[in-house]
C-alpha positions as CSV (number, residue, x, y, z in Angstrom):
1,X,0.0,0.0,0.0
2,X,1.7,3.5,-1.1
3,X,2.0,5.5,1.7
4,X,-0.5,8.9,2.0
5,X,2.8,11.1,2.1
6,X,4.1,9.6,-1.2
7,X,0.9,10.3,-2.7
8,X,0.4,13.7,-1.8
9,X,4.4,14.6,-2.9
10,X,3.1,12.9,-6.2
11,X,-0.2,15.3,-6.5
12,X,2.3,18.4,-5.6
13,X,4.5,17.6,-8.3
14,X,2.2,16.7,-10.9
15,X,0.0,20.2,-9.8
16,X,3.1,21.9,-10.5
17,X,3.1,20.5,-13.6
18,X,-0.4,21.7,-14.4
19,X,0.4,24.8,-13.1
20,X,2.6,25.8,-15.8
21,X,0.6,24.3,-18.6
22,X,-2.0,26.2,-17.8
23,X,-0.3,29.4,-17.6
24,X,1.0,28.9,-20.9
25,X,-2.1,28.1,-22.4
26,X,-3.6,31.2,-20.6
27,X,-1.6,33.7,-22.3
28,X,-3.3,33.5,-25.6
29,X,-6.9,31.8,-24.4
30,X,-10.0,33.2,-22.2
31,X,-10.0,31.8,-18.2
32,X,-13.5,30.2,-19.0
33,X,-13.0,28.4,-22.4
34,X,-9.8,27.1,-20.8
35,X,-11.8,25.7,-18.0
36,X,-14.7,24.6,-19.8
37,X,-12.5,22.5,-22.2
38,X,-10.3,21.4,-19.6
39,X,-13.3,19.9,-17.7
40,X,-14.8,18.3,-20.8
41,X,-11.4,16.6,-21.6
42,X,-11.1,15.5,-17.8
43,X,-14.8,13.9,-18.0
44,X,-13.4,11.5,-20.9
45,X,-10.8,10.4,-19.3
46,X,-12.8,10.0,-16.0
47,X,-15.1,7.5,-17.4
48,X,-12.9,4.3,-16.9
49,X,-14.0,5.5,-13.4
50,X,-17.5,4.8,-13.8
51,X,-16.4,1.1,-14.4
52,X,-15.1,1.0,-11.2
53,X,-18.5,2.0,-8.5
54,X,-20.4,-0.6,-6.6
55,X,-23.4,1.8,-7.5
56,X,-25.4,-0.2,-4.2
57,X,-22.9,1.8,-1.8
58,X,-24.2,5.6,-3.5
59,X,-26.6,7.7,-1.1
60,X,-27.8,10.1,-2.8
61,X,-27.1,12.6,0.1
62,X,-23.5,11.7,-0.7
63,X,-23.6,13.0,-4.3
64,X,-25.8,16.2,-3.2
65,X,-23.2,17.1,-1.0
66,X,-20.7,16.1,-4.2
67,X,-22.2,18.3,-6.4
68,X,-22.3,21.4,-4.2
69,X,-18.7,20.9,-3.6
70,X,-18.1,20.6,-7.5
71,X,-20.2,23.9,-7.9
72,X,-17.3,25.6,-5.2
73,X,-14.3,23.6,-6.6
74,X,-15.7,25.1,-10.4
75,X,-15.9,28.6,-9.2
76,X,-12.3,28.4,-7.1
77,X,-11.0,26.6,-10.7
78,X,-11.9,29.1,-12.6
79,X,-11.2,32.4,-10.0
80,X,-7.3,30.5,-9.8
81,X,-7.4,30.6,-13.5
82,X,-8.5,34.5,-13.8
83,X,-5.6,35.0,-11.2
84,X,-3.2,33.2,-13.2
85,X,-3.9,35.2,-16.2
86,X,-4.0,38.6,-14.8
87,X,-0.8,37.7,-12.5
88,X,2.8,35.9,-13.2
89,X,2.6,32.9,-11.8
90,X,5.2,33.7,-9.4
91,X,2.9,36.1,-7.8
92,X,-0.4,34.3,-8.2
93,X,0.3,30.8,-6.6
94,X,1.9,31.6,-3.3
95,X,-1.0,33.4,-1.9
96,X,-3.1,29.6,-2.6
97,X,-0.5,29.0,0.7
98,X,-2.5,31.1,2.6
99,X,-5.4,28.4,2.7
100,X,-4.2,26.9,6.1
101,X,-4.2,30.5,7.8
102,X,-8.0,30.7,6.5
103,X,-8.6,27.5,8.3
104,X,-7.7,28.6,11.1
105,X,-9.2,31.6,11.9
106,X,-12.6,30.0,11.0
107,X,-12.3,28.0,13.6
108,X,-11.1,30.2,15.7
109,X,-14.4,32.5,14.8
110,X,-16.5,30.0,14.3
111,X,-15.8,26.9,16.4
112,X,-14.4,28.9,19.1
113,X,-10.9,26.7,18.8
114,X,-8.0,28.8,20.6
115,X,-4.5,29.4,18.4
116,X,-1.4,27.7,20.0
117,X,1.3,29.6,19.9
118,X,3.1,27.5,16.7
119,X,0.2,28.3,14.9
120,X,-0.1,32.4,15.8
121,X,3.8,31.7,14.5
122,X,2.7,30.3,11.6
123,X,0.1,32.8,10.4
124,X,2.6,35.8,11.1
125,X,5.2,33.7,8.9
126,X,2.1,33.5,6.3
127,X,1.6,37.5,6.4
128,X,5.7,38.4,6.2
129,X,5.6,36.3,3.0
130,X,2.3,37.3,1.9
131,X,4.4,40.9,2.3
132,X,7.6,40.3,1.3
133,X,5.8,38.5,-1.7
134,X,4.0,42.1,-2.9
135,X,7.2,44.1,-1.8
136,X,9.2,47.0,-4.2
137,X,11.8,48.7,-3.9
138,X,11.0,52.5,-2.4
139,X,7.3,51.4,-1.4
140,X,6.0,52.6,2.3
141,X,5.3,50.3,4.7
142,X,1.4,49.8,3.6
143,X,1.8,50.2,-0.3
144,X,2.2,46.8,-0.5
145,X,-0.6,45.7,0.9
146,X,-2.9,48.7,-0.8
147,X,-1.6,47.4,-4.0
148,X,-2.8,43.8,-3.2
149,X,-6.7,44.9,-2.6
150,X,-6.3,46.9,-5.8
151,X,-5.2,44.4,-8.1
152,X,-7.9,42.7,-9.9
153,X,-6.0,39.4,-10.2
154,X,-5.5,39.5,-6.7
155,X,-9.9,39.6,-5.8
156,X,-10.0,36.1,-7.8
157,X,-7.4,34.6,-5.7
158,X,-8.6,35.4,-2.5
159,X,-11.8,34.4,-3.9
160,X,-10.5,30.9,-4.4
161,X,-8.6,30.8,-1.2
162,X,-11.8,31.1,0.5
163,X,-13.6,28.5,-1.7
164,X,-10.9,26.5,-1.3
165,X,-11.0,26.4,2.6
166,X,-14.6,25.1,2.3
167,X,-14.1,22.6,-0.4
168,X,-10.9,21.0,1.2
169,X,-12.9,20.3,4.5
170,X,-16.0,19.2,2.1
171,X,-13.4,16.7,0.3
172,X,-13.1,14.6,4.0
173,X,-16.4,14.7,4.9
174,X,-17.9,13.4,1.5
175,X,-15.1,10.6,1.4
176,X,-15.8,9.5,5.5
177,X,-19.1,11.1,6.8
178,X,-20.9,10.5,3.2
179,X,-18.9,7.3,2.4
180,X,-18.4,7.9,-1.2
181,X,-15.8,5.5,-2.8
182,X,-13.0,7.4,-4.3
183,X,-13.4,6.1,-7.8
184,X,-16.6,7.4,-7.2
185,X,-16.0,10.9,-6.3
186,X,-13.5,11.0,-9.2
187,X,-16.3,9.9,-11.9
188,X,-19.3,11.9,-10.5
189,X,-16.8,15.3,-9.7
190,X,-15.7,15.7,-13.2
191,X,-19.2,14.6,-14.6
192,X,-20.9,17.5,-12.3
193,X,-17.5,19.8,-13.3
194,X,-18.5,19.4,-17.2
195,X,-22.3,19.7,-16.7
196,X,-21.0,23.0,-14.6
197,X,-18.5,24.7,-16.8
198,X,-21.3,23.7,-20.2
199,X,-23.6,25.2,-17.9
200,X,-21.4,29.2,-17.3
201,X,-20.6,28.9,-21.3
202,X,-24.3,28.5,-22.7
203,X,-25.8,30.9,-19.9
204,X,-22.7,33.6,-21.1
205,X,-22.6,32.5,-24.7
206,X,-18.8,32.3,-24.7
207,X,-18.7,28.6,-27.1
208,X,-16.3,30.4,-29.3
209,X,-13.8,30.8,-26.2
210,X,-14.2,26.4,-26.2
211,X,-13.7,26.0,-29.6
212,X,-10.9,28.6,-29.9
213,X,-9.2,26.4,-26.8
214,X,-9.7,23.0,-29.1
215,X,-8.3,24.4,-32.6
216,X,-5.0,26.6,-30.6
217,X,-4.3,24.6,-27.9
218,X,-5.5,20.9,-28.2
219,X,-2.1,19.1,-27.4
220,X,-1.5,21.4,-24.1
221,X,-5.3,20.9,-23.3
222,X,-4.4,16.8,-23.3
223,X,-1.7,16.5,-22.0
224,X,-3.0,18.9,-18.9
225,X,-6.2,17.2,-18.6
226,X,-4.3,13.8,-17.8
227,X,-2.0,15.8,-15.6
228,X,-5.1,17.0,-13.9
229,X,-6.5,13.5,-13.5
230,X,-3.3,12.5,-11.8
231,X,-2.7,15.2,-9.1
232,X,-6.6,15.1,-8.5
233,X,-6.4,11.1,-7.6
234,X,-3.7,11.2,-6.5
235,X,-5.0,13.9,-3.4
236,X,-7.9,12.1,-2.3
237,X,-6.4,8.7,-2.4
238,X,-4.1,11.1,0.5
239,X,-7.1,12.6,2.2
240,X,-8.6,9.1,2.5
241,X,-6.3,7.6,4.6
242,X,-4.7,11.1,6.4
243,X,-6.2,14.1,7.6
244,X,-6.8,16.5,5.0
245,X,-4.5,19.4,6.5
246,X,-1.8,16.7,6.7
247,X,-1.8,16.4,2.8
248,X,-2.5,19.9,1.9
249,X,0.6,21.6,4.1
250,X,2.9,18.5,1.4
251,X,1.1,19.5,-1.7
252,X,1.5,23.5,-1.3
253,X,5.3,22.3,-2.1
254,X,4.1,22.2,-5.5
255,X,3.5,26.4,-5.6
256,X,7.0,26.5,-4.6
257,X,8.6,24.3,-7.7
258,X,6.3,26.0,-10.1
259,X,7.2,29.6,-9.3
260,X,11.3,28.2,-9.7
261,X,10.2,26.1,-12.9
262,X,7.8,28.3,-14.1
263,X,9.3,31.4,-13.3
264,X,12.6,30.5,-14.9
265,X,10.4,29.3,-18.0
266,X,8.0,32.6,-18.5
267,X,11.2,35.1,-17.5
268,X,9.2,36.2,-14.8
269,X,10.9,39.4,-12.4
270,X,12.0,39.0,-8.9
271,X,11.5,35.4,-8.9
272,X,14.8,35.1,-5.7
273,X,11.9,37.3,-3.9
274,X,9.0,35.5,-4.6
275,X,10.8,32.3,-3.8
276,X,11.9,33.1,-0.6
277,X,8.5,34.6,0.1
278,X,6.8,31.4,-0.6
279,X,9.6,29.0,1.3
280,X,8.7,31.4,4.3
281,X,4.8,31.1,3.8
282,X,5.1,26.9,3.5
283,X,6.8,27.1,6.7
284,X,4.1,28.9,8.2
285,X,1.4,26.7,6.5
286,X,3.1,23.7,8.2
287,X,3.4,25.0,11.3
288,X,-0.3,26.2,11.7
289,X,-1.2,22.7,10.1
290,X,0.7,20.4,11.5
291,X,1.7,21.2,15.2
């Protein structure tokens, strides 16, 4: 049996790799046709999936709670994928690090869970690189952060950060409390993910965005879908068997090799920065996760 930790430094390398597909593809194609494509390409290759389900084990509150999850996961797909395209990558992915320090100020609000003093560590390392991350030369001490509510890119990432933080803690409790097989959730998330994304491009009329995807960028779009298909399984086989925080503190690595590997690829500027920004804002992510 592959251990949960090899699986989840598996998912973070192949999300890198998808990472860096998709902002290549993204510099000459619209967030939504990339995303609608993308999900009809990952709904083929799903269906071996479908092979797979002891159908008598479905509830049908389990796929409910599926589908809502897949109508959060679309949005926070497609928000990412905004970001991504309105930001270098090396500016865009870190902040996804930032998820853990969501976490745990909901509980905190919320659930009324106190903050050890690893953790309070931990966030405050997540805000110096969240800083350091928006830093320029000869900027005051708050034009950083001024600049990061103004930036349009910078809306759709928070945006998914926050959907994110629900659909990570939905993941567990559709796999345990709902008792969906995985090869389940894999077949009926990117079934409800296609029926989704068709859904946003009839209601917006954007087909020519999908078919503008297929005719510029088919070969990226494959060979990103099956990348897609990997670091997806690949995380909830993780979250299965460990908790969920466990295997997303390992697979937030990933931001950190696609800013080096991407950055180096797209010629993207003050990638030392950035780097060291996100090295500082995994550590923090670990230590509010895992201690």
């Amino acid at each position: 049996m592959i251990e949960w930790y090899s699986l989840a430094l598996t998912s973070a390398f192949f999300s890198a790799t998808a990472a860096i597909i998709e902002k290549k593809v993204l510099f000459k194609e619209r967030a939504l046709g990339f995303s609608a494509t993308l999900a009809l390409l990952n709904l083929v290759l799903a269906i071996p999936f479908f092979f797979l389900i002891n159908f008598s084990t479905l509830t049908f509150s389990g796929l409910i709670v599926l589908f809502i999850k897949s109508i959060l996961g679309a949005l926070a797909f497609l928000c990412v994928m905004i970001g991504i395209k309105n930001l270098e990558l090396s500016k865009a992915l870190p902040l996804l690090v930032l998820t853990p320090g969501l976490v745990a100020i909901g509980a905190l609000i919320f659930l009324r869970e106190s903050l050890t003093q690893l953790e309070i560590l931990g966030m405050i390392l997540l805000l110096i690189g969240t800083y350091i991350l928006q830093l320029k030369q000869n900027q005051k001490f708050l034009d950083p952060w001024r600049a990061f509510i103004k930036s349009k890119g910078h809306r759709y990432i928070v945006g998914a950060l926050i959907l994110f933080t629900i659909t990570s803690i939905l993941d567990k409790a559709i796999l345990k409390n709902f008792n969906v097989p995985v090869n389940a959730f894999m077949g009926f998330q990117h079934f409800f993910l296609a029926i989704i994304f068709l859904s946003f491009i009839i209601f917006t009329g954007k087909s020519n965005q999908v078919k503008s995807v297929f005719r510029n960028s088919f070969k990226f779009m494959i060979i990103l879908a099956v990348v897609t298909i990997i670091y997806r399984y690949t995380q909830i086989l993780a979250v299965k068997t460990a908790p969920v925080a466990l295997v997303l503190s390992l697979k937030r690595i990933s931001v950190f090799f696609a800013i080096i590997i991407g950055g180096r690829i797209f010629k993207e500027h003050n990638l030392l920065q950035r780097a060291v920004a996100t090295a500082i804002m995994i550590a923090g992510a670990v230590l509010v996760i895992v201690f």
